[in-house]
N, C-alpha and C positions, 0 to 999 in steps of 0.2 A: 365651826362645823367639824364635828367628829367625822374620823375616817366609816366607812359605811353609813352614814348615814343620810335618807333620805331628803332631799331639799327640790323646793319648786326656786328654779331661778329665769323663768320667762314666766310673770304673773299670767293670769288669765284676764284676756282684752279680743275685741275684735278689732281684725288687721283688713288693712285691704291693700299692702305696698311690703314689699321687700324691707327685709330687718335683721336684726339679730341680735343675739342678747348681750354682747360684749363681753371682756374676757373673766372668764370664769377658774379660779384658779383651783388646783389637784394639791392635796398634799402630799398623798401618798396613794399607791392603786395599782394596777392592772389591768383593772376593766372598768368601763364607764356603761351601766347600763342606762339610756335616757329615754322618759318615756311621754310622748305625746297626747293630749287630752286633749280631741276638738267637741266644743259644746253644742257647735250653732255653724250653716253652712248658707249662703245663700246667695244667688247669680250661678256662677256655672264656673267655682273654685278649685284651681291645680295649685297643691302648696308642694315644693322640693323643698329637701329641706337637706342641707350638707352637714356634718361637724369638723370644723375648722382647728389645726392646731398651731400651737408657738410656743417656744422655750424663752423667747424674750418681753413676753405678754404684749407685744406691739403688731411683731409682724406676724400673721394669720396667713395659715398654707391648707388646703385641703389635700390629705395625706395621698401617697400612691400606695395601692388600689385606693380610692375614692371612696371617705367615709363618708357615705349617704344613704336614705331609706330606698328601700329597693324600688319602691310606687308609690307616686304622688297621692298626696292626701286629696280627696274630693268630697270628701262629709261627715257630720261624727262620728266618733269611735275615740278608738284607745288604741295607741300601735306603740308598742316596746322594742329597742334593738340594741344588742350590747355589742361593742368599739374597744378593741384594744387601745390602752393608754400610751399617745406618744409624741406626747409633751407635757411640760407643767402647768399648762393653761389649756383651753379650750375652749369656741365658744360656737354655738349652734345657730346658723344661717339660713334664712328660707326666701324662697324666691315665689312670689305670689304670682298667678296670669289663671285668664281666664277670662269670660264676660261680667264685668263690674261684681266681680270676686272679693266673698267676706266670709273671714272665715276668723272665730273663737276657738284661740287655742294656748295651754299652757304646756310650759315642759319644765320635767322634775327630774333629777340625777340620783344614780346610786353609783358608790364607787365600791370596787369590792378588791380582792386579790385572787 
């Protein structure tokens, strides 16, 4: 993966349980813009969704301030948020609740400077 360049690294799938996509490594960068794609929503679904960082691809910290979407996701759409880079890994965590909560959704990276 070339620096800037565009990549989905949460396929698209429907979830119904807390996840994340594992660590996803930076080469180089400054900003991480990541953007959410939910297809399909169904029951009464609240997705939070954190970005996690590490410098040792093992152990994952969500940064202070707290890199996370401002409002929980509850149905499709398309939500974009760009994260300063601060670490060499990263990887995007989401925590599902709601009443028998399903929701389809991928997430794609842009790294820029």
């Amino acid at each position: 993966m070339a620096y800037g360049d565009d990549a989905v690294f949460v396929p698209s799938a429907a979830r119904t349980t807390n996840g994340d996509s594992g660590a996803i490594f930076i080469e180089k960068g400054d900003f991480i813009s990541i953007l959410i794609s939910t297809t399909a929503a169904s029951g009464t679904p609240s997705m939070t969704l954190f970005v996690e960082w590490s410098h040792d691809d093992t152990t994952f910290a969500v940064s202070d301030p707290v890199d996370t979407y401002t409002a929980a996701i509850t149905g499709t759409g398309l939500v974009v948020k760009q994260f300063a880079v601060k670490g060499t890994t990263f990887r995007l965590r989401w925590v599902i609740a709601g009443g028998t909560p399903s929701l389809t959704f991928s997430a794609s990276r842009y790294v820029t400077s």
